[in-house]
Every structure is written in C-alpha cells, then in structure tokens.
C-alpha angles and dihedrals in degrees: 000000000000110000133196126204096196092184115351101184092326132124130210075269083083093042129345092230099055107124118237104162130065090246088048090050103046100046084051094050091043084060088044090053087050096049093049108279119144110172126036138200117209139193095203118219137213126218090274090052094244116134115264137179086193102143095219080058101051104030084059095043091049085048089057093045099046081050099051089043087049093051095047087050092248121128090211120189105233111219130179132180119256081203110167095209079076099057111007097188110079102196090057085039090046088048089044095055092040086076096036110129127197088021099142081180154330140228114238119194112227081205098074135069127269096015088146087062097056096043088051088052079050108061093037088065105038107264115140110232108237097195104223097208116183108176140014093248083066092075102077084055086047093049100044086054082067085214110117100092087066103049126116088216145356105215104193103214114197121188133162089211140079128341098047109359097220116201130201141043118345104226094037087062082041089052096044093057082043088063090042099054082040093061094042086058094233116163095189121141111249134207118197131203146154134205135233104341090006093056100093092024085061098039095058088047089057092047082051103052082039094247133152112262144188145226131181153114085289100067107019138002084194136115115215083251089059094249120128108255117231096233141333098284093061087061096053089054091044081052089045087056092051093053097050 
C-alpha cells in the first residue's frame, strides 16, 4: 500500500496548497488516487478547520472519501489519527471513536496515555489498530500491552525530531525496531515512514523490505530532488518513481 498523508495538524502556514476543508481534501485525494495512491490517512477537520474526532464530522467525511475511491476505481483503506493533542481527555476521545463509522483503522501513539485504552475501544467496535510506533524504546510499552498480536499494522514513524530526537542513519533506527518486531514474533504488516529529511530515505527502505509506506503534507512537502513539491500527488508519483 502506498499511502498518502494530504495535511496531518498542520495549517496553509506548512504549504498553501494543503488541503483543510472537505472540498480541499477531496479534490487533493481524487488527484492521489490518480497518481497511485491506495490508503489514506486523514486529520479530519471541522468547518472552522480545527482538528475533531466528532463522530457526525468523521463518519461524513469517511462516506465522501469511500465515494470519491470508489469512483476512481480504488479500494482505498481509510485511515484517521486517535492523537490525543485533539481530545485530551481519553475517556470523552475513547466515547467519540466508539461511534465512528467507515474507520478501516487508526493510528495509536504509543507515546500517549492510555493508549491501551484506546486500542482495546477499538477493537470492540471494529477498527483495525494501526500501532503508531516512533522509536525503538517504545517497544518494551508495545510488548507489555500484550496487544500486538492483534494489531491491523505496525507503522513504524521515524522523526528526528521531537519527541525523541533520533539520531543516526535512517534505515539503521528503522532496522533496529525491525529486529525488534522480528524477536517478538510479531507477523504484523509494517509501514514505514519518516518526516521531514527522513521522508525519501524511508521511503526507499519500505520499498526495499518490501513494506507498505507513506508520503504527504504531514511529513514532507519535498521532492527527492529538494524541491517543494506543488501538491500531494506530486509526491505519490515521486514515491511511484521511487518504487519502479
């Protein structure tokens, strides 16, 4: 699966083409499809343009973009974010995806509290748990849940950035959670991906292990060549390129 990301937290501040409302977005994601693109993972927005896990919001939001994929022939895996930073507090976020509709999966930080929490609403109501796993010292938390074996994905999200400024070479981090995932036992597939200079070097590393990847606004607005690229779609085909 080739993934694309089209606007994470950010605002037009990170890019003027970033797409914030559901026109913008779905416009954007009909191009990616296009391009090559079949998942997506989507920061649902509200009228105002503020991130929201309101189910009215994102269950309308997942019927307009299974519409436009099946119209463009794609039978695309929806994908959202669980991201605490939205709805702190995890007893009104567990409640909110609990009536989410049209969710195929969702990213959990292993990074927040309670994550355990959400992965466990999750799987009562049919939402695939999509590990969002930044760093290889996350592994001890991932393994004592005692719920890998029942995730949907392990997307391995590499940033050398906060939270935990990782330093070194890209695919030798991504090769050290591999192992990691490897000695668990875990069969799980994995996406792997990297932001802002990790992006391409990540993405490379996932063609070669044969894993599914990701490109987008959220992580790069970059070409491989260091340009900016124009829009997301630029970027799938950049990541086609990459591929072939």
């Amino acid at each position: 699966m080739l993934q694309v990301t089209p606007n994470g937290p950010w605002t037009k501040d990170v890019h003027p083409n970033l797409p914030i409302s559901l026109t913008e977005v779905l416009a954007e994601l009909r191009e990616c499809f296009r391009a090559g693109a079949t998942g997506v993972h989507l920061h649902v927005r509200d009228e105002s343009g503020a991130e929201t896990l309101r189910p009215e919001v994102v269950n309308e939001t997942c019927r307009w973009v299974r519409a436009l994929a099946a119209e463009e022939g794609v039978a695309a895996e929806i994908g959202l974010t669980t991201g605490e930073w939205i709805v702190p507090g995890l007893a009104e976020r567990i409640a909110m995806i609990r009536e989410w509709e049209g969710v195929d999966c969702a990213t959990v930080n292993l990074s927040e509290a309670g994550f355990e929490s959400v992965m466990t609403a999750m799987l009562d109501v049919g939402i695939g748990i999509d590990v969002g796993l930044w760093a290889p010292a996350e592994m001890r938390a991932l393994l004592a849940s005692g719920l890998l074996p029942r995730a949907q994905r392990v997307s391995i999200e590499l940033d050398p950035g906060e939270p935990y400024f990782l330093i070194g070479e890209p695919s030798a981090i991504a090769q050290e959670v591999n192992d990691a995932l490897d000695e668990a036992g875990s069969t799980c597939p994995r996406l792997t991906h990297g932001m802002r200079d990790w992006t391409w070097p990540l993405v490379a590393d996932a063609f070669r292990r044969g894993h599914d990847t990701r490109v987008g606004f959220e992580d790069s607005i970059y070409l491989p060549d260091g340009s900016i690229a124009p829009s997301n779609s630029a970027l799938v085909r950049a990541a086609q390129a990459l591929r072939s």
